[in-house]
Short mmCIF file of the C-alpha atoms (twelve columns), coordinates in Angstrom:
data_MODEL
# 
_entry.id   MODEL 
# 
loop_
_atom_site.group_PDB 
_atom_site.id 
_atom_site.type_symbol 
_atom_site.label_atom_id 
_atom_site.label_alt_id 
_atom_site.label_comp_id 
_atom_site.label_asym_id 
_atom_site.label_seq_id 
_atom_site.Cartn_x 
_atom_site.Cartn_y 
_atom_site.Cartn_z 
_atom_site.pdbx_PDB_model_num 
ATOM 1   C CA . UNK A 1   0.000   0.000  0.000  1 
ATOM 2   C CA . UNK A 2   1.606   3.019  -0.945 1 
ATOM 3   C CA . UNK A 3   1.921   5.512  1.927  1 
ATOM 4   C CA . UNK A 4   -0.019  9.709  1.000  1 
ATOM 5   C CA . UNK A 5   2.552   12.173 1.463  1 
ATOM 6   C CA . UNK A 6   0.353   13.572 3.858  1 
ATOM 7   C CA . UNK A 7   0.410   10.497 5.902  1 
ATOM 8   C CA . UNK A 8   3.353   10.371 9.175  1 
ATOM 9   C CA . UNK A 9   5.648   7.522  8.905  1 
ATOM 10  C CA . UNK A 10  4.959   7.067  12.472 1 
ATOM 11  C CA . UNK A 11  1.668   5.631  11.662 1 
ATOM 12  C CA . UNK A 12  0.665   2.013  10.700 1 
ATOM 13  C CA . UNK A 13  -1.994  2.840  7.546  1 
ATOM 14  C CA . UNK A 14  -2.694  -1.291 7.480  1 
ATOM 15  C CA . UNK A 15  -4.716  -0.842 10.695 1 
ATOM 16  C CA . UNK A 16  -8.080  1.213  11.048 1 
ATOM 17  C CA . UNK A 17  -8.496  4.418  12.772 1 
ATOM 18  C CA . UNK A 18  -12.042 5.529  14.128 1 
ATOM 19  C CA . UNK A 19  -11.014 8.867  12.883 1 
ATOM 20  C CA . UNK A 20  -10.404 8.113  9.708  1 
ATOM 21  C CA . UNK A 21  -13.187 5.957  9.384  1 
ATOM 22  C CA . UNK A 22  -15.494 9.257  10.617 1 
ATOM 23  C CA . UNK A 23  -13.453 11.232 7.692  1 
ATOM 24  C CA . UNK A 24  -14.711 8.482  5.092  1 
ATOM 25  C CA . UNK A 25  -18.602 8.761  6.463  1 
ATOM 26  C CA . UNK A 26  -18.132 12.832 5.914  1 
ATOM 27  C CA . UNK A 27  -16.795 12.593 2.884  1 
ATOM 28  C CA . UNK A 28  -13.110 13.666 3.051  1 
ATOM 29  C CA . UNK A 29  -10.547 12.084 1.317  1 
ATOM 30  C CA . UNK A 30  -7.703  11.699 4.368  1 
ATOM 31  C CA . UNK A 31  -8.551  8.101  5.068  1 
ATOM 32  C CA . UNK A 32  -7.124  4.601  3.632  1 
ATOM 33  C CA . UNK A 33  -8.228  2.047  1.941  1 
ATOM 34  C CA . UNK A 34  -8.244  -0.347 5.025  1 
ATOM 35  C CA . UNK A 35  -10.317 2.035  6.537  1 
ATOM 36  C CA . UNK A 36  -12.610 2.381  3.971  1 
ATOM 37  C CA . UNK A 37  -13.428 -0.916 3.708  1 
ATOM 38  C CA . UNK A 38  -14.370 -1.145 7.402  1 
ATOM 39  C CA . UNK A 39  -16.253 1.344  7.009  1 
ATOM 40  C CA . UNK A 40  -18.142 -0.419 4.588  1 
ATOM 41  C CA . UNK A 41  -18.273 -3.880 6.274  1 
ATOM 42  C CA . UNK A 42  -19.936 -1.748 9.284  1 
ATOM 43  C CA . UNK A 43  -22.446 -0.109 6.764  1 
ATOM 44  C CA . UNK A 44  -23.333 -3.536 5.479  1 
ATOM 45  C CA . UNK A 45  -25.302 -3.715 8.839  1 
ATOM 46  C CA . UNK A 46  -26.220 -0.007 9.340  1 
ATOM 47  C CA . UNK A 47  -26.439 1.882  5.787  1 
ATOM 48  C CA . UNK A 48  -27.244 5.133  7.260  1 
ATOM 49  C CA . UNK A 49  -24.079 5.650  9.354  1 
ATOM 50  C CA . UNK A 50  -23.043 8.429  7.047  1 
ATOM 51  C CA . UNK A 51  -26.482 10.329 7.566  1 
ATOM 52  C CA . UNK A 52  -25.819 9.606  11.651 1 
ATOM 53  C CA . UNK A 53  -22.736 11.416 11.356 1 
ATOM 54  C CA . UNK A 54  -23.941 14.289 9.100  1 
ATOM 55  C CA . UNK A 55  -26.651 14.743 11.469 1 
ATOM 56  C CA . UNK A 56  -24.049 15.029 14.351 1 
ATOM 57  C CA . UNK A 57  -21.776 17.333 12.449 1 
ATOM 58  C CA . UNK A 58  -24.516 19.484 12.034 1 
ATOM 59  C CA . UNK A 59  -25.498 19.379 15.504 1 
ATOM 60  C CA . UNK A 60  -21.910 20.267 16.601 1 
ATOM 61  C CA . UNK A 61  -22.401 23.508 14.397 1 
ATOM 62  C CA . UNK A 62  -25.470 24.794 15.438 1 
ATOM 63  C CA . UNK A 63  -24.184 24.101 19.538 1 
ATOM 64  C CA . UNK A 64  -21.147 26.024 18.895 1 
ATOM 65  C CA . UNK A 65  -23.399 28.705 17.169 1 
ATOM 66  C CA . UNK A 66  -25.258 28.629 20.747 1 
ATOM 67  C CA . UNK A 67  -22.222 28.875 22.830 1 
ATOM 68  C CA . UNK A 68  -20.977 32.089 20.364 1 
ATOM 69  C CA . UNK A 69  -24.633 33.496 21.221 1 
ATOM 70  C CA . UNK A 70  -23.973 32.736 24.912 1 
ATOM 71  C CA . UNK A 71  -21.165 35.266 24.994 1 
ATOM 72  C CA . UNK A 72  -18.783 32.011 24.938 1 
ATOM 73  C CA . UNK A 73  -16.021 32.305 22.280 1 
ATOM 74  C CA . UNK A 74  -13.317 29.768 24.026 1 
ATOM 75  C CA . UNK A 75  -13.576 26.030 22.727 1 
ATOM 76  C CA . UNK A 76  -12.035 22.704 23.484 1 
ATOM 77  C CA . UNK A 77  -12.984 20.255 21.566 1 
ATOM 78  C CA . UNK A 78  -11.797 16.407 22.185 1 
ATOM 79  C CA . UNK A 79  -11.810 14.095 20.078 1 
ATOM 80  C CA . UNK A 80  -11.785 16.142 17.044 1 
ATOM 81  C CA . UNK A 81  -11.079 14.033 14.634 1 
ATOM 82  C CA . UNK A 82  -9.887  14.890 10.946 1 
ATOM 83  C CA . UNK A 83  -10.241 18.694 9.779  1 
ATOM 84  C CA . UNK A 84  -13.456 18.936 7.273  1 
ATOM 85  C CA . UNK A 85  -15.763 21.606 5.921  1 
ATOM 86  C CA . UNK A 86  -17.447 23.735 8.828  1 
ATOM 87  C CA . UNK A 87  -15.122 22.548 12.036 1 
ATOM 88  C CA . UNK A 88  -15.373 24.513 15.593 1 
ATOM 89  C CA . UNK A 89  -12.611 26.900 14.756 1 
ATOM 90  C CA . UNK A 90  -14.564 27.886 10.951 1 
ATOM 91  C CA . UNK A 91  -18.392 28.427 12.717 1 
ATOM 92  C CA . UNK A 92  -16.607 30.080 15.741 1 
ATOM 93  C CA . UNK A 93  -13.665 32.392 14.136 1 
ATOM 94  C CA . UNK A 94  -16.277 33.014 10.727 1 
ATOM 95  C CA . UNK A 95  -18.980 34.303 13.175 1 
ATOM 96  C CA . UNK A 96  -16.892 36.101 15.923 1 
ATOM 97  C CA . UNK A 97  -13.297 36.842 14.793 1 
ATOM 98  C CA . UNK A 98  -10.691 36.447 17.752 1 
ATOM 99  C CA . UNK A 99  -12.588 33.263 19.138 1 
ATOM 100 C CA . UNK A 100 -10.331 30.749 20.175 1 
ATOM 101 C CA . UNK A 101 -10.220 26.925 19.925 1 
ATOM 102 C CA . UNK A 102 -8.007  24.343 20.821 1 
ATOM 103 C CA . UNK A 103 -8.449  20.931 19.445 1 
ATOM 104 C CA . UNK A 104 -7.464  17.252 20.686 1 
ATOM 105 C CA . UNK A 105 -7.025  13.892 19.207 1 
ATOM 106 C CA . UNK A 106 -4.935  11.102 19.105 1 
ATOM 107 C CA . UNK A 107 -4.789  10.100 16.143 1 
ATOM 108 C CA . UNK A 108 -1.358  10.913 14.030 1 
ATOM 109 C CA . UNK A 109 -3.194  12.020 10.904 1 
ATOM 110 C CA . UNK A 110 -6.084  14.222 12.150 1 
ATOM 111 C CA . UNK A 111 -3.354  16.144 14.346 1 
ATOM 112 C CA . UNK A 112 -1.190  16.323 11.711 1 
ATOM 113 C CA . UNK A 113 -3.759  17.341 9.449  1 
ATOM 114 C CA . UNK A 114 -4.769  19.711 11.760 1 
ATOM 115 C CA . UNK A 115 -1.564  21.301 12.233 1 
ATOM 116 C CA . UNK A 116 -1.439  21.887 8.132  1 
ATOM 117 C CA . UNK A 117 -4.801  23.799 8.696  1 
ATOM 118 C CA . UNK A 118 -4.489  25.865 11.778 1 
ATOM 119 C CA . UNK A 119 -0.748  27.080 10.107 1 
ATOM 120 C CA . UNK A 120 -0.930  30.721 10.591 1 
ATOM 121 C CA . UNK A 121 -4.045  30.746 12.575 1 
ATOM 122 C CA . UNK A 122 -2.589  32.025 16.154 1 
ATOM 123 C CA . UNK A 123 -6.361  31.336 17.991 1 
ATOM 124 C CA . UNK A 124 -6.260  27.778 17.458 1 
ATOM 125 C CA . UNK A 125 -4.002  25.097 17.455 1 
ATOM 126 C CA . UNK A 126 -3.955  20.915 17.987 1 
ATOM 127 C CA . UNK A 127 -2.845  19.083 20.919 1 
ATOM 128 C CA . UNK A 128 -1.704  15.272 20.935 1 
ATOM 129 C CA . UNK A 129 -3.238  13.459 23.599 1 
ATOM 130 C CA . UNK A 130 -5.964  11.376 25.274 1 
ATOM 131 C CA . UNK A 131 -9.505  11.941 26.428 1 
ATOM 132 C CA . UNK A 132 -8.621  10.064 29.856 1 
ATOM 133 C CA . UNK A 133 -5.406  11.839 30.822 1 
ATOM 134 C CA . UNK A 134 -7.326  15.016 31.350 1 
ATOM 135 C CA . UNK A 135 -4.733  16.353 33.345 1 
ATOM 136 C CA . UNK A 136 -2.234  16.426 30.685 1 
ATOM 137 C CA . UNK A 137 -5.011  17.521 27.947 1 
ATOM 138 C CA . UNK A 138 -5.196  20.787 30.909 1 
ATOM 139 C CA . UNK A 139 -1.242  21.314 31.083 1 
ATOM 140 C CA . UNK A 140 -0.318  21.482 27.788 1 
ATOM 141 C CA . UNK A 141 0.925   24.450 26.417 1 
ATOM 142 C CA . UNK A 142 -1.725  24.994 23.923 1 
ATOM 143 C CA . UNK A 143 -4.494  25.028 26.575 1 
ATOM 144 C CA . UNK A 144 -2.301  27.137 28.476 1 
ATOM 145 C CA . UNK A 145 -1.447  29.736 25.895 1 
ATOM 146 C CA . UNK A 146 -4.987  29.958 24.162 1 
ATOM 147 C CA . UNK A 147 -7.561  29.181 26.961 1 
ATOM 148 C CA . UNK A 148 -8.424  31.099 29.794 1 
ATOM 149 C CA . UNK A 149 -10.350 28.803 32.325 1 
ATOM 150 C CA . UNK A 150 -10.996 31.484 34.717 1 
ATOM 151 C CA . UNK A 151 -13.686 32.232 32.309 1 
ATOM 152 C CA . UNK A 152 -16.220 30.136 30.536 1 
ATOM 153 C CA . UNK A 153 -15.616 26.996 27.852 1 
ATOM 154 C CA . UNK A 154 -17.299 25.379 25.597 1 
ATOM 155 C CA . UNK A 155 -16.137 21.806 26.238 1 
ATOM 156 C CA . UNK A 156 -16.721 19.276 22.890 1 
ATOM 157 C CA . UNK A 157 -17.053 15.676 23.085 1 
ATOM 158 C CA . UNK A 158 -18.361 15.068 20.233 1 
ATOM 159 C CA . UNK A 159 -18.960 11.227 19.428 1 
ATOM 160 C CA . UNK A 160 -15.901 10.292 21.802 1 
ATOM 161 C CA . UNK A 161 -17.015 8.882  24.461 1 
ATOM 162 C CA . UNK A 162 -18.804 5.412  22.792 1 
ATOM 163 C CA . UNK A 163 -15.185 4.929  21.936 1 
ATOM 164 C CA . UNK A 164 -14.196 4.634  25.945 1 
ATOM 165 C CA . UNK A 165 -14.850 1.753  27.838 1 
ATOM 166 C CA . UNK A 166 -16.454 1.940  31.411 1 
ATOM 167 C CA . UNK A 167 -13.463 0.045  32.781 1 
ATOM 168 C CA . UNK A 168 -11.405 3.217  31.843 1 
ATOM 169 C CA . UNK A 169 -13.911 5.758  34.014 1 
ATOM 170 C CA . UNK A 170 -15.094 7.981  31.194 1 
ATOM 171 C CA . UNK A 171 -16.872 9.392  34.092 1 
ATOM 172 C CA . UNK A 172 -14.318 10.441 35.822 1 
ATOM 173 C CA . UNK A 173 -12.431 11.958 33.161 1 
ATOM 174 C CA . UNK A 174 -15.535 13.909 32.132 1 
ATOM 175 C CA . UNK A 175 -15.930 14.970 35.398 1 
ATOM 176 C CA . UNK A 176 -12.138 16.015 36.136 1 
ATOM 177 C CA . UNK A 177 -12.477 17.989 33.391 1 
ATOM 178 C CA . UNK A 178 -15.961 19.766 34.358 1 
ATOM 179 C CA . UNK A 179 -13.983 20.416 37.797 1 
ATOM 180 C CA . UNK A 180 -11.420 22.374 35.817 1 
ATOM 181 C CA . UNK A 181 -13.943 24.692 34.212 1 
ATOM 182 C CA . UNK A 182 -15.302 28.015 35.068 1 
ATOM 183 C CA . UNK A 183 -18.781 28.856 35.697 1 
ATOM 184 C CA . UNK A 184 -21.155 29.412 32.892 1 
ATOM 185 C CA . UNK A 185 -18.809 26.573 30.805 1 
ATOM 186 C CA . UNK A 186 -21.261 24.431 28.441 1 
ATOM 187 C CA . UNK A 187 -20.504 20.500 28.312 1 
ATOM 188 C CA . UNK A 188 -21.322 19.954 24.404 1 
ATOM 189 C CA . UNK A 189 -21.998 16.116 24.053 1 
ATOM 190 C CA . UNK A 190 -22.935 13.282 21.513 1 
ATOM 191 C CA . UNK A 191 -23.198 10.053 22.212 1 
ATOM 192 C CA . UNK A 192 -24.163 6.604  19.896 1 
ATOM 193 C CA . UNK A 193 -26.875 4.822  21.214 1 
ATOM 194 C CA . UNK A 194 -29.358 1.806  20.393 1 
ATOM 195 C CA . UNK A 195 -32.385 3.971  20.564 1 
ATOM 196 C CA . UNK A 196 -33.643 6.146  17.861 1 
ATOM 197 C CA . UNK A 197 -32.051 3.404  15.149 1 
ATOM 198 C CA . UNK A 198 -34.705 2.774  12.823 1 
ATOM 199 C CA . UNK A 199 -33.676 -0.650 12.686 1 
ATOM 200 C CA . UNK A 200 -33.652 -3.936 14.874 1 
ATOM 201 C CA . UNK A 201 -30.845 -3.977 17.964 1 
ATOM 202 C CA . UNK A 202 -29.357 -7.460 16.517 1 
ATOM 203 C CA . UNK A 203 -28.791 -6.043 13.589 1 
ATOM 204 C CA . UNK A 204 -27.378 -2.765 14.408 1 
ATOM 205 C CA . UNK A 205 -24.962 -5.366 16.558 1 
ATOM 206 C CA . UNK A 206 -23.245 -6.108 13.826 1 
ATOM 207 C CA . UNK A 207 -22.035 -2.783 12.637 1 
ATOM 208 C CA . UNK A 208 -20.654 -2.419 16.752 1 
ATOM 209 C CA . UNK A 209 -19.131 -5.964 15.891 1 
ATOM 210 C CA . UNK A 210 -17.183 -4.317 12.904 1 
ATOM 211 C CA . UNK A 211 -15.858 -1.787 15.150 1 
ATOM 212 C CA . UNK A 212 -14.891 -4.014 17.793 1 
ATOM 213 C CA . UNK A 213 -13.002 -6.644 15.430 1 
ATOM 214 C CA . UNK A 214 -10.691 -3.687 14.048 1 
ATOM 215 C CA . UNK A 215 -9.941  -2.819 18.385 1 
ATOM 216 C CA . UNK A 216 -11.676 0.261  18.670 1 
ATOM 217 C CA . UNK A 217 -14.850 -0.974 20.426 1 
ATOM 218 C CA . UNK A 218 -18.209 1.025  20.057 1 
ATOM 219 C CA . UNK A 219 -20.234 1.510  23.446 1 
ATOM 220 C CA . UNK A 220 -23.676 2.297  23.126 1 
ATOM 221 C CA . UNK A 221 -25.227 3.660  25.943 1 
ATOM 222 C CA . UNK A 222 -28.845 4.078  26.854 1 
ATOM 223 C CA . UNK A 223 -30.084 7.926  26.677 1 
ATOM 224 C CA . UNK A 224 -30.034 7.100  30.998 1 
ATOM 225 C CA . UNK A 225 -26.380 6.331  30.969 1 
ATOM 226 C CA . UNK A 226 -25.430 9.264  29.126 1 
ATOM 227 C CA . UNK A 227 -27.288 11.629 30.980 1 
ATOM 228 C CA . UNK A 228 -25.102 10.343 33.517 1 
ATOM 229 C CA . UNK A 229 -21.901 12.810 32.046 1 
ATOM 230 C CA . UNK A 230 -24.024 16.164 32.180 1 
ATOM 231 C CA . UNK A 231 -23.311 15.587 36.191 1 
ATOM 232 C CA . UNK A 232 -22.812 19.022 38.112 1 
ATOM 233 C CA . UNK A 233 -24.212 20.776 34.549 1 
ATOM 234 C CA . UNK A 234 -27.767 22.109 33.913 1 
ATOM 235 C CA . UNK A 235 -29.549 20.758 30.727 1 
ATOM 236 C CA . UNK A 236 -29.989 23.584 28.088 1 
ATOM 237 C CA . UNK A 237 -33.975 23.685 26.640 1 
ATOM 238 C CA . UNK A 238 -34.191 21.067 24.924 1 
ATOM 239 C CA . UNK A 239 -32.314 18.748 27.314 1 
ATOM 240 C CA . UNK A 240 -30.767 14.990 26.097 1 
ATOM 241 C CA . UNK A 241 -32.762 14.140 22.423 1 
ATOM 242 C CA . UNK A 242 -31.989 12.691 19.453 1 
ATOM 243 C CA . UNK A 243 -29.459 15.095 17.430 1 
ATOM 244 C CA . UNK A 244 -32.100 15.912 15.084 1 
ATOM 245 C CA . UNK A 245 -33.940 17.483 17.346 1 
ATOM 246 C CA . UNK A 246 -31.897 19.826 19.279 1 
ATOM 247 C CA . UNK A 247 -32.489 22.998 18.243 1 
ATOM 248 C CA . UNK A 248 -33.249 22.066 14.718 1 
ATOM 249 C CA . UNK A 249 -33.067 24.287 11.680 1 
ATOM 250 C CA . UNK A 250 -35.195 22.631 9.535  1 
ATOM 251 C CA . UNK A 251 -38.332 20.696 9.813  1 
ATOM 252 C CA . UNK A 252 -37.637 17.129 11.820 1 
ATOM 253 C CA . UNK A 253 -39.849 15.201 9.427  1 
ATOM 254 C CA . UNK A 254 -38.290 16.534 6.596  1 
ATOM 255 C CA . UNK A 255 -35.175 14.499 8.086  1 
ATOM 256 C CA . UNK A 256 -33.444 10.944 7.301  1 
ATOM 257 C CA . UNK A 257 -34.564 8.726  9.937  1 
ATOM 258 C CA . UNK A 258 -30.867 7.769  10.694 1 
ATOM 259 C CA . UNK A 259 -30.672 11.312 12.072 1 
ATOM 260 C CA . UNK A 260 -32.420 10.684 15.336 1 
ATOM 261 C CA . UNK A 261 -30.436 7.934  15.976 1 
ATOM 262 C CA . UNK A 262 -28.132 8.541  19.151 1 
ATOM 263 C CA . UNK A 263 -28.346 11.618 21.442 1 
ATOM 264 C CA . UNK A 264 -27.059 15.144 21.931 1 
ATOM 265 C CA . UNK A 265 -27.383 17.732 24.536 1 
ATOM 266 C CA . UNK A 266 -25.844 21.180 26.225 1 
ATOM 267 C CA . UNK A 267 -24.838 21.443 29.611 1 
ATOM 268 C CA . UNK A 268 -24.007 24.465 31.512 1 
ATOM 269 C CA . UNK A 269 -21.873 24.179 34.493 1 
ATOM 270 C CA . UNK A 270 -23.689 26.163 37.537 1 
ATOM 271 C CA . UNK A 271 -21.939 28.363 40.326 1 
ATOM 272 C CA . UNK A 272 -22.071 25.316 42.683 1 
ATOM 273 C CA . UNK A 273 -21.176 22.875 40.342 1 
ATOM 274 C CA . UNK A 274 -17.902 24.599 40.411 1 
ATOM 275 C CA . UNK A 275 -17.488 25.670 44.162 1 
ATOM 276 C CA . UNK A 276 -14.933 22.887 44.741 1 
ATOM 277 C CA . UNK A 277 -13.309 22.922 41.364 1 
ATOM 278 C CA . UNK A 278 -9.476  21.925 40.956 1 
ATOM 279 C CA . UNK A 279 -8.759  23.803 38.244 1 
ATOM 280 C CA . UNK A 280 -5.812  25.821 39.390 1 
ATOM 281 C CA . UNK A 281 -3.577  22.809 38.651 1 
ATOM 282 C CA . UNK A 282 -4.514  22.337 35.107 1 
ATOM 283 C CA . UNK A 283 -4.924  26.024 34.519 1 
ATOM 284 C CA . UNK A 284 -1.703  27.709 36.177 1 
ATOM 285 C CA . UNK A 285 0.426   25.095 35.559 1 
ATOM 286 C CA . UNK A 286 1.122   23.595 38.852 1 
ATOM 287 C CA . UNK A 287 2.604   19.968 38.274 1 
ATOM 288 C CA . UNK A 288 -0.176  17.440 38.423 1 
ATOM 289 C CA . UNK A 289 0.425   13.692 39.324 1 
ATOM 290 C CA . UNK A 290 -0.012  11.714 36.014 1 
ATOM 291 C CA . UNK A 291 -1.587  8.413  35.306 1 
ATOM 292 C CA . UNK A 292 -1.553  6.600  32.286 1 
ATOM 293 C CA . UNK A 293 -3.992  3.931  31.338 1 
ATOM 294 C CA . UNK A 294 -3.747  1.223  28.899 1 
ATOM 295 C CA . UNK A 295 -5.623  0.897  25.960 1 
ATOM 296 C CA . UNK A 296 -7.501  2.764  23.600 1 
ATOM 297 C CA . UNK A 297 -6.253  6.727  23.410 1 
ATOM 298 C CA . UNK A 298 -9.236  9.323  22.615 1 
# 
């Protein structure tokens, strides 16, 4: 397989990446062909995956068009994935110049891809690293240089956290991060799910099957469970619902039925949410113990 210039030789492009697997479902052309095709082995079982993550791009858009309303214009966004048409840093910077955005990932390509787009762009830059070593996502120089968390964040996970296992406390990561955040911060969330799909659970299975044969197993939650992250946040009108329905701007019949599959929802972190917050170490830079987890990085 012959290796795309834009491709880092520190990456292994005969094994699938989630990311680049999302980049195929969007449409962009910085994914492989062994991601490609398991991306189509998964669509074999669920043929509207594209349409599920159109519908959660677009709900990405129209939150960070909330927070900019909201008098927010600081993002963090992890999990970020591969650069493509209309990301944070475009809505944000296109509708108030000056906003700034710092994205995360950990996969090779989409930060290196990232760091070809943001190139002269001093309000927004890339950072390496994982959703569960929140500490070091709050340390690193770009969150120190760009971020102010004395004042209020828009926090993006956006379709990350199906991708971490319970065993590795996505709870706790979420909520060490919430602890770190001023308030009047907004939690911006999707998550995959077994309700809304218009089709039966066993076979919707097998698409999760696909994803857990190439090592990046997909957790679906019930709507319940991922309530469960807005913890310490209050639920923006119109609460946890089906992406297609928060704050739509166009009619929801007029939508694919794969676009109510999953759920979305803004949080925003209350004055007492925030009254025992830790956020001085990841902020100011004091030294924070590390831990490092096995498996899967986000």
């Amino acid at each position: 397989m012959e290796r795309p210039a834009w491709a880092p030789r520190s990456i292994d492009i005969s094994v699938p990446s989630v990311a680049r697997i999302y980049d195929y479902y969007l449409g962009g052309s910085h994914n492989f062909e062994v991601d490609r095709q398991a991306a189509r082995r998964a669509m074999e079982f669920l043929p509207g995956l594209p349409k599920i993550m159109q519908a959660n791009r677009a709900f990405m858009r129209r939150a960070v068009r909330f927070a900019l309303a909201e008098g927010i214009t600081q993002f963090l966004d992890i999990g970020s994935g591969i650069p493509t048409f209309g990301n944070v840093h475009e809505v944000a910077q296109g509708a108030r110049p000056g906003s700034r955005v710092v994205y995360v990932d950990h996969d090779p390509v989409a930060v290196t891809h990232s760091q070809a787009v943001l190139a002269g762009n001093e309000d927004a830059d890339v950072v390496a690293a994982d959703l569960r070593e929140p500490r070091e996502i709050l340390a690193s120089p770009q969150v120190q240089r760009l971020l102010d968390l004395n004042r209020p964040v828009a926090l993006l996970l956006v379709a990350i956290l199906h991708f971490v296992d319970d065993s590795d406390d996505p709870q706790g990561a979420v909520a060490e991060l919430r602890d770190a955040l001023a308030p009047g911060s907004l939690l911006i969330l999707t998550h995959a799910s077994y309700e809304g799909i218009p089709l039966p659970q066993e076979r919707s299975l097998g698409a999760v099957d696909v994803y857990h044969d190439i090592r990046n197993p997909l957790i679906m939650r019930t709507r319940e469970e991922i309530a469960r992250f807005f913890e310490g946040y209050d639920m923006v009108e119109p609460g946890l619902v089906p992406m297609a329905l928060w704050r739509p701007e166009t009619a929801p019949e007029d939508e694919d039925p794969y676009a109510f599959a999953g759920f979305a929802g803004v949080g925003r972190l209350g004055a007492r949410a925030t009254a025992g917050r830790r956020h001085a170490a990841g902020a100011a830079g004091t030294p924070m113990p590390r831990t490092r987890r096995n498996g899967r990085t986000a």
